[in-house]
N, C-alpha and C positions, 0 to 999 in steps of 0.2 A: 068363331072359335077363339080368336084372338081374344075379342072384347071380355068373353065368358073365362077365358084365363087370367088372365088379370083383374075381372070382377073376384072371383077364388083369391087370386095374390093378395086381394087387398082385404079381402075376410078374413084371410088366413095375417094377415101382420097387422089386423084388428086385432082377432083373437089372442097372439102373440101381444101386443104391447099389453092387454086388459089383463091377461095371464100374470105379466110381469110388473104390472102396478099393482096388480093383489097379492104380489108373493112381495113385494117392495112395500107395502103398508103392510102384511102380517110379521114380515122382519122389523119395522118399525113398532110395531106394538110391544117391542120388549128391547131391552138393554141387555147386550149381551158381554158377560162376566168371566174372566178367563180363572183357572182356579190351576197352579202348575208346582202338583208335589209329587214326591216319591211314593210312589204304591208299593211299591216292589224295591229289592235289594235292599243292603245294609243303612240306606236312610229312614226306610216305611217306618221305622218304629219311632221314630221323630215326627216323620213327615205327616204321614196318614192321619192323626188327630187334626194336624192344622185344615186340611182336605174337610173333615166334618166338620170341624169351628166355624171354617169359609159357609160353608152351604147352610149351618142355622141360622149365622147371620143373616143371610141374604133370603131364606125363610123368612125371619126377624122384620126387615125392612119390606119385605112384599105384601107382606102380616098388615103390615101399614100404610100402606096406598103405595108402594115400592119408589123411583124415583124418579121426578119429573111427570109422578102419573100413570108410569109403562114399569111395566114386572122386571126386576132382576134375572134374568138368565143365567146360568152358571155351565161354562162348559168348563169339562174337569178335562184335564189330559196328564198320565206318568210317564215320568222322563226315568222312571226306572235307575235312580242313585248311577243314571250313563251323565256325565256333564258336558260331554257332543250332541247328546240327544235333546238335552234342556235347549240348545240355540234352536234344532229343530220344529221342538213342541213350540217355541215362541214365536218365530214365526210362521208357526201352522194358525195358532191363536191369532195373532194380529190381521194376517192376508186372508185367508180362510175362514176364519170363523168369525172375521171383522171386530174382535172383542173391543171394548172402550177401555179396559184395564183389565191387568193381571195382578193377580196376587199369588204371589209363590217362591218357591227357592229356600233353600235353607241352608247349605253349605256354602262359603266365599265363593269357592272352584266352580258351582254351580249358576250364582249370578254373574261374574266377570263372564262364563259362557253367554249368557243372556245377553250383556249389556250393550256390545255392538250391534245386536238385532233391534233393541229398544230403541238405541240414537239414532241408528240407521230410519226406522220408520217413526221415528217419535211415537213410540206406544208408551204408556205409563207401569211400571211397576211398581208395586209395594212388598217392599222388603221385612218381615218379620221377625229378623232372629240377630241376637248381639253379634257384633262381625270387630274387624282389626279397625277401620276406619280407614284412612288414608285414600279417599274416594267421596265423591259430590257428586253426582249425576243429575243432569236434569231431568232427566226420564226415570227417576225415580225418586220414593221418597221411602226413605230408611224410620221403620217405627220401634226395630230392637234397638238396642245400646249398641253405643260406640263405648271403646274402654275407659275412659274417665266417668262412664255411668254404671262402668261394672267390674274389670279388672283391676285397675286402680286403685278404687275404695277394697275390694276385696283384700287385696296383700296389704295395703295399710291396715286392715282390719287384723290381719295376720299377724302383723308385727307391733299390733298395741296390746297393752296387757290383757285385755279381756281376751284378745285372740290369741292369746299363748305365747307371746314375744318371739318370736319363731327369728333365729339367725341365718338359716340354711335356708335354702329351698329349692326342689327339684320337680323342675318344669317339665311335663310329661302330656304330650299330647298327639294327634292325627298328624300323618303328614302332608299336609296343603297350606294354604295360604293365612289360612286365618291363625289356626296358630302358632307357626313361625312369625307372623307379621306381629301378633300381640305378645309371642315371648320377646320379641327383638324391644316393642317396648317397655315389656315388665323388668330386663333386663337391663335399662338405659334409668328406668324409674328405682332401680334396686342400688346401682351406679351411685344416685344422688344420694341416696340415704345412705352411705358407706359400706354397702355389702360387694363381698368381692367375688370375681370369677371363680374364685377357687370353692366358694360355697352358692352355687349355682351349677346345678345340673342341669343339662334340658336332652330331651329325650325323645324320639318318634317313632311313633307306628303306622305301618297303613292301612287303608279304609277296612274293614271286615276285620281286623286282630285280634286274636284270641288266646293266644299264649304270655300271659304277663308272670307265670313265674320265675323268672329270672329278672325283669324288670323290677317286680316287687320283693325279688332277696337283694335286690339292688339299693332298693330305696331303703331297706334296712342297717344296710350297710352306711352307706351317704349317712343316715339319721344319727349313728354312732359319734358323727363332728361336732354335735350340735343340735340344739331345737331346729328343730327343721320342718316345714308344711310343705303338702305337695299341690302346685297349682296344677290342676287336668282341664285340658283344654280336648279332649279327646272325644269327638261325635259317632254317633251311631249304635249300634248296639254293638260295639266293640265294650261301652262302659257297663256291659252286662258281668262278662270275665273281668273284668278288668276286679271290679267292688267284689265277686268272687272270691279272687285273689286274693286280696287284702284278707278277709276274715280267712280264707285257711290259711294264711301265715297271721295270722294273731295279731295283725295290726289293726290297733285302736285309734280312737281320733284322740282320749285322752295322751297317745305316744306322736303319733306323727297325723297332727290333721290333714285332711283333704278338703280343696277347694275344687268345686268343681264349675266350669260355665255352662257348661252345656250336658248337665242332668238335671232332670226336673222332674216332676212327680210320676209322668208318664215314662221315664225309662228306670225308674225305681219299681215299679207295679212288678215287674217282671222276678225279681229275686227279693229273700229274707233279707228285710233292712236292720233285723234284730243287731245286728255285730256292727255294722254301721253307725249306729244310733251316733250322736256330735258330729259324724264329719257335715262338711259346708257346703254350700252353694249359694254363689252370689247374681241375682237376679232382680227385675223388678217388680215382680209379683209370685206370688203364690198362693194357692188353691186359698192356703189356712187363715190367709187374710179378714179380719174380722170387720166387714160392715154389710149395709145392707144391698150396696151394687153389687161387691161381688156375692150376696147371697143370693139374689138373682140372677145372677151370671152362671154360676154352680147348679143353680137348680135347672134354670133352662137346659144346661148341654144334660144333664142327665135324664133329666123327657126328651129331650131328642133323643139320644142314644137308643133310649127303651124304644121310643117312637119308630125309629128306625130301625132296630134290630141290630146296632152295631156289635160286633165281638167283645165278649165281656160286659156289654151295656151295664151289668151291675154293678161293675166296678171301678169305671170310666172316671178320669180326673181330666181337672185342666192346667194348663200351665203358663208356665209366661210368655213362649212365639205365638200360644193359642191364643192369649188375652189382648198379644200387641196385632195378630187377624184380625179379630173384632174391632179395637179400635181402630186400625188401618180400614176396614171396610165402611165401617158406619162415618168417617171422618171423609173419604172419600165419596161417600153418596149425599152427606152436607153439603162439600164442595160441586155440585153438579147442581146440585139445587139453587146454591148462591150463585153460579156462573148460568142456570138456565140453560147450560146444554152439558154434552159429553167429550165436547172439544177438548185434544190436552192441553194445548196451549191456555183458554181459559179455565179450564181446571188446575191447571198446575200452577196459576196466579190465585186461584180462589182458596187452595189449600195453605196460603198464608196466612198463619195467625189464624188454625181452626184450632178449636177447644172440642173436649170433651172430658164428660164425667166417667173413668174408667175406671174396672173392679177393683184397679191396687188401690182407690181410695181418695185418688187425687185426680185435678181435672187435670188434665193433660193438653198442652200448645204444640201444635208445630209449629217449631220457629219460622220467623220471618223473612228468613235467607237460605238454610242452610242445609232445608228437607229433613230435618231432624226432629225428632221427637222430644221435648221435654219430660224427662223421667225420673223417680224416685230409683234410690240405688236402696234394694233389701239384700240382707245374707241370713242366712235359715241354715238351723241346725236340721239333720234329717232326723225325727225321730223314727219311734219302730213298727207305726203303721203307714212307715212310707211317705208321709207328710214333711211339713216343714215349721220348724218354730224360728218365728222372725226375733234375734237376738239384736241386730242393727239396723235402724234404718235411717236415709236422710229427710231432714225435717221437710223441705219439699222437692221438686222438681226439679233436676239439674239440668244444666243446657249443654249437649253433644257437645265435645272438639272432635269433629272429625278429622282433622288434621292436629294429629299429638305433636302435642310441644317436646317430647322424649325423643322426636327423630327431627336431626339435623335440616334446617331448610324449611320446616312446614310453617315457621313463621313468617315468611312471603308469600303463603300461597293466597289466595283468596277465598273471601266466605261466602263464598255464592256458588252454585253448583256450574261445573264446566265437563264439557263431554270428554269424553276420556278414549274418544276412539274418533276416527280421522272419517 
């Protein structure tokens, strides 16, 4: 009786170990991709495109023998515009679904939640969207702009003549991290050029805002001192009311330009750009870009969209957190290829000095140190099919300062990424 129970025991932890090497090699048949945007709340209208951009790409490269030979996997998970939830989704990804990388986030408030879970377990993210800077992680590697690739040139743009010589300027954005940290140093950059407190406003709202007329009888008033442009730093579809507002109080960009960072063609689709038409946005890419990467870039998401049945699919545009996903994935599945595996530690040495040919037209470096993306700085007039006409741009790629020289002390810190959580 003995013998024949333990003849069973050892059938039975036969069965069990063969069970678990065939569910251990069919998990090995695929690379598993964390995908971590807002579906839901006041980010989805940002976020959700990058969600699709993410999953053609990774289409795109499985299209092509995927990498290392084994299929891209994409697990999607929304953190629901919660940024407690974002730590959670992250390490749901990491422990749980054992992803090799994530790509997601879009708000500052949203990654600094993340970031302790990334150092913590050394998982890799890719960061997509322009942020304040003052941050190097080694668990991640930043593909939007840091401000000397986009606010900086922006208000110098502002205040050269082609941009209207603008004296004033009222800083008007969300209230979090990113843009308190990037007024603090438009503010310090405004300083140097002789512009004084007294013609600087700055201004905040919180996430979901929808009341700007009193804001924008505001900005009329401020405008009265002086040429004056308004830099908006303001995310989410709060910049729906917001461009509203403007045209029912009559403000024109020929009166008081607006710069914006974080509007881009997809949260223009939503309202008549007609009354808008000149104001700005300073970016590194946009849809209207004329070559032949991004005509292929453009065409692809727009078969997919159909492909897929996305909402709108007929009307679907891309933009520039969409174009720096793309690069950020396909730069990252190079990187796995050139290290021969999914490790991050040799991933995260391999994605030194990776190139690519991306749709703004230029090839693109991650630098050698600093997890930064080398980028063109463009600013685009909105015209009034919601597009953009590129009025500036620089002749090529500029290299991040993630550490602005406009804030005291950042020229000690060092240019290599250091964890930022204990």
């Amino acid at each position: 009786m003995k013998r024949r129970s333990l003849l069973k025991a050892f059938a039975l932890s036969a069965t069990v170990v063969s069970m678990g090497l065939s569910w251990g090699a069919q998990a090995a048949d695929t690379i598993k991709v964390g995908i971590m945007h807002s579906l839901s709340g006041t980010m989805a209208i940002s976020e959700t495109p990058l969600k699709d951009v993410a999953l053609m790409t990774i289409d795109e490269i499985n299209a092509n023998g995927g990498v290392l030979g084994k299929k891209l996997e994409p697990v999607v998970v929304d953190p629901a515009s919660n940024w407690p939830l974002f730590a959670e989704k992250a390490r749901q990804l990491l422990t749980h679904d054992k992803a090799a990388v994530v790509f997601g986030c879009w708000t500052s408030v949203s990654r600094k939640s993340v970031l302790p879970v990334f150092e913590e377990l050394n998982g890799l993210l890719f960061y997509p969207v322009q942020y304040e800077g003052e941050e190097m992680s080694p668990n991640v590697f930043y593909t939007g702009a840091a401000p000397n690739q986009q606010a900086i040139p922006a208000v110098e743009y502002l205040m050269s003549e082609d941009g209207g010589s603008a004296k004033r300027f009222f800083l008007l954005g969300t209230d979090y991290v990113y843009p308190r940290t990037t007024n603090k140093i438009l503010r310090a950059f405004l300083h140097s050029k002789g512009v004084k407190d007294s013609d600087i406003e700055e201004v905040y709202t919180p996430f979901g805002y929808s009341d700007y007329q009193t804001i924008v009888s505001n900005i009329k008033k401020f405008s009265a001192g002086g040429k004056t442009a308004v830099v908006s730093t303001i995310n989410g579809d709060s910049n729906v009311p917001f461009y509203k507002e403007l045209a029912n109080q009559g403000i024109k960009a020929t009166d008081v330009p607006v710069v914006a960072f974080s509007v881009g063609e997809e949260e223009l689709r939503g309202i008549d750009t007609r009354p808008l038409v000149g104001n700005l946005a300073a970016w590194n890419y946009f849809e209207s870009v004329d070559n032949p990467t991004n005509a292929k870039f453009v065409a692809a998401y727009r078969a997919y969209a159909k492909a897929h049945k996305l909402p709108n699919a007929d009307t679907v545009v891309t933009n520039d957190p969409m174009e720096a996903t793309y690069v950020g994935i396909h730069m990252w599945a190079q990187a796995v290829e050139k290290a021969g595996t999914t490790d991050v530690d040799k991933v995260r040495a391999a994605m030194a000095g990776q190139t690519f040919a991306a749709p703004d037209g230029f090839t693109l470096t991650m630098d050698q140190t600093n997890h930064h993306l080398h980028k063109p700085v463009m600013i685009g007039e909105i015209e009034d099919n919601g597009q953009f006409n590129v009025v500036w741009q620089t002749d090529k790629p500029v290299r991040a300062q993630p550490w602005s020289p406009y804030i005291a002390g950042n020229d000690k810190k060092p240019d290599h990424p250091v964890k930022t959580s204990n």
